[in-house]
N, C-alpha and C positions, 0 to 999 in steps of 0.2 A: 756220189754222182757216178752212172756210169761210164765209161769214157770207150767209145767204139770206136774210134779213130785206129790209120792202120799205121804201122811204124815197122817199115822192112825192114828188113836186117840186109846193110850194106857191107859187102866184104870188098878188103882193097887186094887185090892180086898183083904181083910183079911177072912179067914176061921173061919172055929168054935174052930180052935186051935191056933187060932191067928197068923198064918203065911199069908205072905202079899203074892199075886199068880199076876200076871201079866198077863192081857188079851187085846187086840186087837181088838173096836168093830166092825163086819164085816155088821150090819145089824138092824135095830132098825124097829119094826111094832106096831102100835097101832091099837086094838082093844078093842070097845065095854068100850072104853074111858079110857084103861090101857095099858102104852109103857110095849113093851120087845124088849130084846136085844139080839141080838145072840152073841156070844164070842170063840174068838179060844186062847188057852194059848201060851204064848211068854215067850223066856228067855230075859236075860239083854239087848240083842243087838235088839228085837224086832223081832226076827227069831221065827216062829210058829214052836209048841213041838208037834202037833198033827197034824192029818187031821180030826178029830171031833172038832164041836163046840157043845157050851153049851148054853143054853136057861137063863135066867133071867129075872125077874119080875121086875118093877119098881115100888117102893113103898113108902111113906110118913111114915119114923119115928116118936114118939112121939114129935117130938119138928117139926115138918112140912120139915125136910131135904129128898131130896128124897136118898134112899139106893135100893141096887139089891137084891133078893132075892129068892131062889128057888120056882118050881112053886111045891107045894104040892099035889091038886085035880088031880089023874090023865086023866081025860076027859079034862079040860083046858088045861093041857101040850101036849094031843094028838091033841086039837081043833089049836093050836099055834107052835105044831112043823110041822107039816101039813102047814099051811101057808109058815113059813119057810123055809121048803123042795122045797113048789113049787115056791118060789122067789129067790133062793137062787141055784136052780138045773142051770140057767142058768150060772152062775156064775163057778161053779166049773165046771162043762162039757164044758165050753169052753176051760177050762186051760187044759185040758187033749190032 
């Protein structure tokens, strides 16, 4: 049997106040040999709290584990939400 059902991938993040936030990723791009992610936040049941998403950087902690983390440089973030926006516009404009 085929089974088309969609099954996000829920990632749980910790803040810089050490609360755990629940996000849903909708979108991952590599460029210039670094992933990012796009993420929309979810409560318990996996229902999106927002209609923004959030950008994240993927990055190599001290011990080689990869972790997400804010993109700082603002030309980077404009260079990678820009991407985002145009892969991502078809997406949400069709739901409407």
């Amino acid at each position: 049997m085929d089974n088309n059902e969609y099954d996000p991938e829920i990632l749980i993040l910790t803040d810089e106040e050490g609360k755990e936030l629940s996000f849903e990723l909708i979108h991952s791009v590599e460029k210039d040999g670094v992933e990012y992610k796009a993420l929309v936040p979810v409560d318990e049941e996996g229902n999106e709290t927002g209609d923004e998403y959030i950008i994240l950087k993927c990055v190599e902690d001290e011990n080689g584990e990869p972790v997400l983390e804010t993109i700082e440089d603002d030309d980077e973030f404009d260079r990678i939400a820009d991407i985002f926006d145009d892969e991502l516009a078809d997406v949400f404009y069709d739901e409407d």
